[in-house]
N, C-alpha and C positions, 0 to 999 in steps of 0.2 A: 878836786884837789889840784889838779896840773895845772888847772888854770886859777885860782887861789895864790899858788907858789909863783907863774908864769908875771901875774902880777904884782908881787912881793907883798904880800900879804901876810898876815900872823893866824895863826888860828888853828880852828880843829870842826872835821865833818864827821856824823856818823848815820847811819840808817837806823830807822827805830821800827819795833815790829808790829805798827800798826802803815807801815809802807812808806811811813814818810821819812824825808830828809832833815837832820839839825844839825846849823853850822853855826861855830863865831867865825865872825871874818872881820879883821880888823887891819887898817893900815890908812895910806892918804886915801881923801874923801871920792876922790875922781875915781882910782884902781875900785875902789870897795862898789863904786855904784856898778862901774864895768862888771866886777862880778856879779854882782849879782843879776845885774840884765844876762849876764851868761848865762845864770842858773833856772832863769826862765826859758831858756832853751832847750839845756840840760842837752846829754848827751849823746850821740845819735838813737838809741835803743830807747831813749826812758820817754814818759810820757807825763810830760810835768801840765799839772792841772794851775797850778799858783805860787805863787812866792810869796810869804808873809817877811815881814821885816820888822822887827822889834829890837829896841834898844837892851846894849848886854855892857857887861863890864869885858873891858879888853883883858884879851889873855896877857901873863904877866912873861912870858916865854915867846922869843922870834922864832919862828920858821911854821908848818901849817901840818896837821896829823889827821889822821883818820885814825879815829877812836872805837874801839869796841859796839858794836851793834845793841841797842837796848832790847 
């Protein structure tokens, strides 16, 4: 999310309970690819196996949340 926000991005992340990660991330095409090469990183604890990328409808709200855990 900091880094989402770091690059002015829109959107929303949240953890689901089978371990994985689901974000929209929406903003210019450059920031949006940064993040998500970031999210293949991920952060210093986590142990990111892959990033999928699927096209979503942009959220209709600026600024980027973290949402409720499925």
């Amino acid at each position: 999310m900091t880094t989402a926000r770091g690059f002015g991005l829109s959107g929303w992340v949240r953890n689901r309970s089978d371990g994985t990660v689901e974000a929209i991330i929406a903003g210019d095409a450059g920031a949006v690819a940064e993040c998500i090469r970031a999210c293949g990183v991920g952060p210093r604890l986590a142990a990111v196996n892959n990033v999928t990328e699927n096209p979503a409808v942009a959220p209709e709200a600026p600024g980027f949340a973290i949402r409720p855990a499925l």
